[in-house]
Backbone as numpy.savetxt, mean C-alpha at the origin, in Angstrom:
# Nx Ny Nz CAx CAy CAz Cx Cy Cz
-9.34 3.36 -25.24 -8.67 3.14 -23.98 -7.82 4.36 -23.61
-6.89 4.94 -24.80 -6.15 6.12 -24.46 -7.35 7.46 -23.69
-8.41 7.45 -24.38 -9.19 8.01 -24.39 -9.63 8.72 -22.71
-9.81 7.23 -22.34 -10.15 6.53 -20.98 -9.21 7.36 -20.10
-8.26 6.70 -20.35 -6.66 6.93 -19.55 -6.57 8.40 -19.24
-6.96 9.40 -20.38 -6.83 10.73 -20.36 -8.01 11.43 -19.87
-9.23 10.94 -19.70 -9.84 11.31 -18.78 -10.09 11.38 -17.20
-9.64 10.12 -17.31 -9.39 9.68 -15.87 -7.74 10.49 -15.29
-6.75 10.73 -16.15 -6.00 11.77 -15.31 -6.62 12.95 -15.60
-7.05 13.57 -16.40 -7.61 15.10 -16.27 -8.64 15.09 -14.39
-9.58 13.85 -14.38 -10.27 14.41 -13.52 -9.58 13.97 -12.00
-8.44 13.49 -12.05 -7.71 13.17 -11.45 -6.97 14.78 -10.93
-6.64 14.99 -11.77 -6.19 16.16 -11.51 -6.56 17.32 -10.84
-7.90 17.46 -11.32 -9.12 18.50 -11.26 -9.50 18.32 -9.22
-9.19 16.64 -9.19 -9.66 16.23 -7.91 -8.30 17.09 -6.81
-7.32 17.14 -7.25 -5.82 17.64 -6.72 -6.12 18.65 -6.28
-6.48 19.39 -7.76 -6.62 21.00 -7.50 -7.62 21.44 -6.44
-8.80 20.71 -6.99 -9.84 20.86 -5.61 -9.88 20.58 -4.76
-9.01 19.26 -4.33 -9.03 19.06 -2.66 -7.61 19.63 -1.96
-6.71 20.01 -2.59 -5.43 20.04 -2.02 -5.31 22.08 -2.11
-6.10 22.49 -3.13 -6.44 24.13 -3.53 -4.96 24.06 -3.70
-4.38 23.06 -4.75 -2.98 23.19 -5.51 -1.73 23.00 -4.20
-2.01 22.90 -3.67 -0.95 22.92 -2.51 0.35 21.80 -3.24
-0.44 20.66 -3.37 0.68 19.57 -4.57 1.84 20.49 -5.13
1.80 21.30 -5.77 2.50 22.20 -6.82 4.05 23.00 -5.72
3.51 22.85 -4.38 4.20 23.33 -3.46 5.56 22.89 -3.49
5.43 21.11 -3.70 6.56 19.83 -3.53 6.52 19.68 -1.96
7.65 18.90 -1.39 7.16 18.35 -0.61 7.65 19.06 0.87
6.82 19.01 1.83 7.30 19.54 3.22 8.46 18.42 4.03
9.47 17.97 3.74 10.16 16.99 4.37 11.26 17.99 4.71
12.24 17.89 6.37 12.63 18.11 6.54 14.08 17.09 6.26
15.53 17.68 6.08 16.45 16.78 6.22 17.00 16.16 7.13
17.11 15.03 7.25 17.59 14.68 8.87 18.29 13.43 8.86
18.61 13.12 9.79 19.61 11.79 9.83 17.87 10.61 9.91
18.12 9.32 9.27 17.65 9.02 9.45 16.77 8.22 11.04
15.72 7.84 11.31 15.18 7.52 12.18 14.59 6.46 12.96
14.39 5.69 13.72 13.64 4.72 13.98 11.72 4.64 13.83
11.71 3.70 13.60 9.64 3.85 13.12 8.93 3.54 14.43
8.13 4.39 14.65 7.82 4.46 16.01 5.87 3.96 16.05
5.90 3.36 16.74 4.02 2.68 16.45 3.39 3.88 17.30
2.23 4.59 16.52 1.73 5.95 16.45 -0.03 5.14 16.19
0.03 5.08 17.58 -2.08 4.84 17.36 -2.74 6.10 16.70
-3.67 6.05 15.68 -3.80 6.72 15.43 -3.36 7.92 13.71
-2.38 7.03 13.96 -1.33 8.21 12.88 -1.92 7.90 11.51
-2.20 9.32 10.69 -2.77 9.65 9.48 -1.77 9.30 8.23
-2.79 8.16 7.35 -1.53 8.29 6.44 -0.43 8.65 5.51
-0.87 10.07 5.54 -0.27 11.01 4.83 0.91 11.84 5.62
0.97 11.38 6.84 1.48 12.26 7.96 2.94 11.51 8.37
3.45 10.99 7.34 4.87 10.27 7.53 5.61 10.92 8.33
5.78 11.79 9.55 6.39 11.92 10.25 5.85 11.68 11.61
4.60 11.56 12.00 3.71 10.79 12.69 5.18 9.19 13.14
5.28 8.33 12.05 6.09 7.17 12.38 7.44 7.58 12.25
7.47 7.79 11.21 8.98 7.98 10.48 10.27 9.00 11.04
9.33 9.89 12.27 10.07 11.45 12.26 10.38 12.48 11.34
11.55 12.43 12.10 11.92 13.32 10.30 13.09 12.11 9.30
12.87 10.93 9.39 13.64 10.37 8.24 13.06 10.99 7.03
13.55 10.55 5.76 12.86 10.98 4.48 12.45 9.81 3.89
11.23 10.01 3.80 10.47 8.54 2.92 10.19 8.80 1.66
10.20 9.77 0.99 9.70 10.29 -0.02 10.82 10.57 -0.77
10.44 10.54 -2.25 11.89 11.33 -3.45 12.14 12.48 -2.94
12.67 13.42 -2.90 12.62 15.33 -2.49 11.63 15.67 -3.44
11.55 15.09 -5.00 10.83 16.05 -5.43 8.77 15.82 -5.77
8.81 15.20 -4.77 7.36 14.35 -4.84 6.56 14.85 -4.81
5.60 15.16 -5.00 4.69 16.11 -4.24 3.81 15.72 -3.20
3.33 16.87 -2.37 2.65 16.85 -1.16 1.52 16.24 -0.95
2.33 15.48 0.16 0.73 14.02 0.24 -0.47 14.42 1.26
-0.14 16.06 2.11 -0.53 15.97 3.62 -2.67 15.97 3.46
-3.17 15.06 4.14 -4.47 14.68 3.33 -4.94 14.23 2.49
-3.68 13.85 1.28 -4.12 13.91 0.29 -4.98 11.94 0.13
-5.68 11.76 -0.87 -6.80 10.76 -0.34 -6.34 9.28 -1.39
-6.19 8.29 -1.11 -5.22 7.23 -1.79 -5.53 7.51 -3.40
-7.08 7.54 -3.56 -7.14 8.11 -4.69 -6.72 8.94 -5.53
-6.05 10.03 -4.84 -5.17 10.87 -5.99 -4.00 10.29 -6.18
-3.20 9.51 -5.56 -2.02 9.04 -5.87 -1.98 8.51 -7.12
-3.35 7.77 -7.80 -3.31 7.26 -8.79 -3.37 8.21 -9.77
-3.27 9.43 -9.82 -3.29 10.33 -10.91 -1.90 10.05 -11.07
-0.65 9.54 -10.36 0.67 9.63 -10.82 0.99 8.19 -10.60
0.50 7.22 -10.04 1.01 6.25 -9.83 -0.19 5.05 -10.59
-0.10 4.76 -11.82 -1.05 4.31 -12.75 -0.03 3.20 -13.68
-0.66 2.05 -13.74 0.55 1.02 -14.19 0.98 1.70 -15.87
0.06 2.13 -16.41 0.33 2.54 -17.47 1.24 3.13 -18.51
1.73 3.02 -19.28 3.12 4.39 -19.43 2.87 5.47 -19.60
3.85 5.90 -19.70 4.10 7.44 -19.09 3.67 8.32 -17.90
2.96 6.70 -16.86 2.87 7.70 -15.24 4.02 6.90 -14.38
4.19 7.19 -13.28 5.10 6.51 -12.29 4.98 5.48 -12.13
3.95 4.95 -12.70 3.88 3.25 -12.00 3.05 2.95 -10.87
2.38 1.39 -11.04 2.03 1.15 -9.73 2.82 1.44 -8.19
1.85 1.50 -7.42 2.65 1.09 -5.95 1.96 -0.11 -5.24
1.72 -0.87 -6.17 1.98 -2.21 -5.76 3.56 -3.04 -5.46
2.95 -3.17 -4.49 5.08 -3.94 -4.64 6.26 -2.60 -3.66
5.54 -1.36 -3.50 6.81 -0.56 -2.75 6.30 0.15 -1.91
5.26 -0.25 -1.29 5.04 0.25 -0.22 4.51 -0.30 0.97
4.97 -0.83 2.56 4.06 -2.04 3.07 2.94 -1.73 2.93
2.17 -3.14 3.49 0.59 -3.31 3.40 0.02 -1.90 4.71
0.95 -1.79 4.91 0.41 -0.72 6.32 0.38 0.12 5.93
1.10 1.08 4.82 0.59 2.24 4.25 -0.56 2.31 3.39
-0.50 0.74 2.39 -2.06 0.71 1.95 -3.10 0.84 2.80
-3.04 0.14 3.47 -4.54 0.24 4.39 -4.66 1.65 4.88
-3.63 2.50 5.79 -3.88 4.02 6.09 -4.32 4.56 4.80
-3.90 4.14 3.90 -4.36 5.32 2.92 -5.94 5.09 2.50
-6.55 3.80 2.53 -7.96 3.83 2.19 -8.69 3.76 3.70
-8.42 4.10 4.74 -8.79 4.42 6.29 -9.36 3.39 7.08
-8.12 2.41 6.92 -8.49 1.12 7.71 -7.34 1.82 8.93
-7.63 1.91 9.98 -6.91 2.67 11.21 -6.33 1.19 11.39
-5.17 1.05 12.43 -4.20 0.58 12.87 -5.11 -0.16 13.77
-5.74 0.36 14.51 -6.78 -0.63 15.87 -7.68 -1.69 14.77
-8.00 -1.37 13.74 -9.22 -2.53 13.35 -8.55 -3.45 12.65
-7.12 -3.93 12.97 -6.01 -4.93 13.02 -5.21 -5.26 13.94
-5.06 -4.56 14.67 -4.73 -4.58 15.97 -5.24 -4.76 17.30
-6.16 -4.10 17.30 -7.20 -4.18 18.06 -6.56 -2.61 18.99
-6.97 -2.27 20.14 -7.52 -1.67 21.17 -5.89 -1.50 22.18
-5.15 -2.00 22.47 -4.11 -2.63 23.40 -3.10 -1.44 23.08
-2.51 -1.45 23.99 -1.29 0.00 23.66 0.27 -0.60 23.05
0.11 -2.08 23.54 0.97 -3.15 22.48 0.25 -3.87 21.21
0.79 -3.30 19.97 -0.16 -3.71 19.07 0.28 -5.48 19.20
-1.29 -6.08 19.20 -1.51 -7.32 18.87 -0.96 -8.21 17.52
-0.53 -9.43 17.78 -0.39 -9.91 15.91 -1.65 -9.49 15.43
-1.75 -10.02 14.23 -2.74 -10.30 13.37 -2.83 -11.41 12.46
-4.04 -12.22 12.75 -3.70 -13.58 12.17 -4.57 -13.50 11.06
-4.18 -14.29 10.28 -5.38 -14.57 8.72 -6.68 -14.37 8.73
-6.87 -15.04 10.26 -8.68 -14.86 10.05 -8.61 -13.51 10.18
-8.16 -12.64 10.78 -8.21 -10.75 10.77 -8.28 -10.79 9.50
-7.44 -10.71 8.40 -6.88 -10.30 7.12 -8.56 -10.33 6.35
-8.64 -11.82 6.37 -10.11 -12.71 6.01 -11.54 -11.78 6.00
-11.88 -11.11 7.03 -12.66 -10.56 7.64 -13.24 -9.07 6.51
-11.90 -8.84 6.38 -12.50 -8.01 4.95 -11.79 -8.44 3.70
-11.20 -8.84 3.46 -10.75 -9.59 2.09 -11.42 -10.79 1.42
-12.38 -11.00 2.41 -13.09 -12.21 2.02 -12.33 -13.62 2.27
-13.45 -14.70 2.36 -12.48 -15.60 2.35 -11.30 -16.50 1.81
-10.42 -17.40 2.19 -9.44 -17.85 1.19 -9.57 -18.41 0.01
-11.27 -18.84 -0.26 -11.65 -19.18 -1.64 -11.42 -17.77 -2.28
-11.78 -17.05 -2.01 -12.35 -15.87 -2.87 -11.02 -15.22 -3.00
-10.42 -15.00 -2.19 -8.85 -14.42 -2.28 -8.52 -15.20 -3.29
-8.32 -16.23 -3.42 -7.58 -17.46 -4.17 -7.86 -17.35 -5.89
-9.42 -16.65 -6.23 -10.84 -16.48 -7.42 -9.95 -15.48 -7.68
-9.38 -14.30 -6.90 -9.27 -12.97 -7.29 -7.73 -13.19 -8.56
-6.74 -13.68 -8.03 -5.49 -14.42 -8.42 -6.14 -15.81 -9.48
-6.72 -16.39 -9.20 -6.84 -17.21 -10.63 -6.25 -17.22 -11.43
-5.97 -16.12 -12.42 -5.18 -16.21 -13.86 -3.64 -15.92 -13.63
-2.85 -15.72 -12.45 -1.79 -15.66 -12.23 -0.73 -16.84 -12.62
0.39 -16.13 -13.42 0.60 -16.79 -14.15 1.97 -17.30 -12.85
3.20 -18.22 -13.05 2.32 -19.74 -13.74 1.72 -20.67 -13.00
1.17 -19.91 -11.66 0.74 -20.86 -10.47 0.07 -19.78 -9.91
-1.15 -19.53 -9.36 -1.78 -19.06 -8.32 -1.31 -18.69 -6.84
-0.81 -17.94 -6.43 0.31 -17.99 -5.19 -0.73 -17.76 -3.94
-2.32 -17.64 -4.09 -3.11 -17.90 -2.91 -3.77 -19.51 -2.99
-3.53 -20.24 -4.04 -4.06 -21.40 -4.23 -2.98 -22.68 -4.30
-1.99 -22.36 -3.88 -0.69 -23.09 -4.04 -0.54 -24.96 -3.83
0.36 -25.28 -4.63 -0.05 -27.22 -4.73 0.87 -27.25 -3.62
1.20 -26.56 -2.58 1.96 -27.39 -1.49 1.13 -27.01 -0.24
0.47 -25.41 -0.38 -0.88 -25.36 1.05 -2.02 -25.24 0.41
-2.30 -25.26 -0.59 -3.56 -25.20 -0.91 -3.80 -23.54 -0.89
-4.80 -23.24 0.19 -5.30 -21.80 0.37 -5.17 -21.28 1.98
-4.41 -22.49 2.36 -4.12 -22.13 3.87 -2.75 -21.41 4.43
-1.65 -20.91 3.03 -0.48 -20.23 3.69 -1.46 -18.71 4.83
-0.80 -18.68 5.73 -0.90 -17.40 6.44 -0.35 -16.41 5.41
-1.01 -15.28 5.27 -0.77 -14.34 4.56 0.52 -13.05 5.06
0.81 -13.37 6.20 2.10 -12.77 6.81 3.39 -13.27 5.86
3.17 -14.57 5.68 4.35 -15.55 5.08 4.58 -14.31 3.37
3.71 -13.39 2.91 3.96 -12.71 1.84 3.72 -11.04 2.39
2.84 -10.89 2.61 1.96 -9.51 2.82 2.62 -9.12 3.84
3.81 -8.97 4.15 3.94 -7.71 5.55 3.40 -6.81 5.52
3.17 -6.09 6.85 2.39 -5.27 6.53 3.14 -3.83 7.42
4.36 -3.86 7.84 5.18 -3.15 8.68 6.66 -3.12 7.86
7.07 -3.50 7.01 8.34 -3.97 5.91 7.95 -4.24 4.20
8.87 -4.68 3.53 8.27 -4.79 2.59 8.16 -5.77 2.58
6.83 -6.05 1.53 6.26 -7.67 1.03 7.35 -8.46 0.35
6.97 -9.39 0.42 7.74 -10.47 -0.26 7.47 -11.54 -0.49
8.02 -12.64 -1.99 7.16 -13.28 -2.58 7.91 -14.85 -1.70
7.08 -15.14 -1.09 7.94 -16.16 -0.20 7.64 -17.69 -1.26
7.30 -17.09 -2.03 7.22 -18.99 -3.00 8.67 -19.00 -3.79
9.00 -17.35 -3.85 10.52 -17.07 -4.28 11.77 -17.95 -3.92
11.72 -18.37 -2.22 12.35 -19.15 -1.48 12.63 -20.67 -2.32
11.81 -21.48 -3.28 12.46 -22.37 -4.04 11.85 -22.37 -5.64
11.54 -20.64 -6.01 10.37 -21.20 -7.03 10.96 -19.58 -7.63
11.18 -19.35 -9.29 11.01 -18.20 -9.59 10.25 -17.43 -10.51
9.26 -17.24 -9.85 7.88 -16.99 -10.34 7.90 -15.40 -10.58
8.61 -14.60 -9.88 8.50 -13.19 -9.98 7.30 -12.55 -9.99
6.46 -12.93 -8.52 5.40 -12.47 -8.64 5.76 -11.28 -7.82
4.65 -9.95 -7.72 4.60 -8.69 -7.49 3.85 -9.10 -6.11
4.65 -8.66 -5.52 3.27 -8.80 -3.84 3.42 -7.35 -3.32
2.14 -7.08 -2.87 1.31 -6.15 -2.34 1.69 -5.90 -1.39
């Protein structure tokens, strides 16, 4: 398994060097600034945190440079494992996940220059359905939080998954399960 682990960051790495031609090594291009309001940016790349953010700082100072960089390399540093940074499950909204594997803002939103909600059946559409969401969580310990004994498989997934803020475990509200939401 160590074995594993160390291959998969070497070529992790190798992927850095080659797609970024080391630029990573740079640290990060953030300017200092008072912080900012988040501004809805059709369009906006997810590596391009000033696209929403302006110039707030979203990033540590000493992070390295995300500009292009492809969700996949993040996991060369962000790997649940020890001795990397850790998942980013749990600290980042669902809206930076999706930019980062190139689900654009319109194919949840739709088309409209006021972004639309988004209701479950959206979510559904590529996550599969609430059985299968529900299959994926199975062994979650000590209750299933997509299969739940008070909705079954029908909570709206907003009620956990923001996707503009951070997630949150809304079974938390009378239950302490300390589950990690996405």
């Amino acid at each position: 398994m160590k074995n594993r682990s160390k291959l998969f960051s070497a070529l992790m790495i190798l992927l850095l060097l080659l797609y970024g031609q080391g630029s990573f090594a740079q640290g990060p291009r953030v300017k200092k600034a008072a912080p900012a309001k988040v501004v809805w940016v059709s369009g906006a790349q997810a590596w391009d945190c000033a696209a929403c953010h302006r110039a707030q700082i979203v990033l540590p100072r000493k992070h390295v440079d995300i500009q292009e960089m492809p969700y996949v390399a993040c996991m060369v540093c962000h790997l649940s494992e020890e001795g990397f940074a850790g998942t980013l499950k749990g600290k980042m909204p669902g809206s930076h996940l999706h930019a980062f594997r190139k689900v654009s803002c319109a194919a949840c939103h739709g088309q409209g220059k006021k972004p639309a909600a988004v209701a479950k059946s959206r979510c559904l559409v590529c996550h599969g359905s609430a059985a299968k969401v529900a299959l994926k969580t199975q062994n979650t310990k000590p209750n299933n939080p997509h299969d739940s004994p008070h909705y079954g498989t029908e909570l709206d997934c907003n009620f956990c998954h923001h996707q503009h803020a951070g997630s949150e475990d809304y079974c938390a509200k009378c239950h302490k399960f300390n589950f990690v939401v996405p």
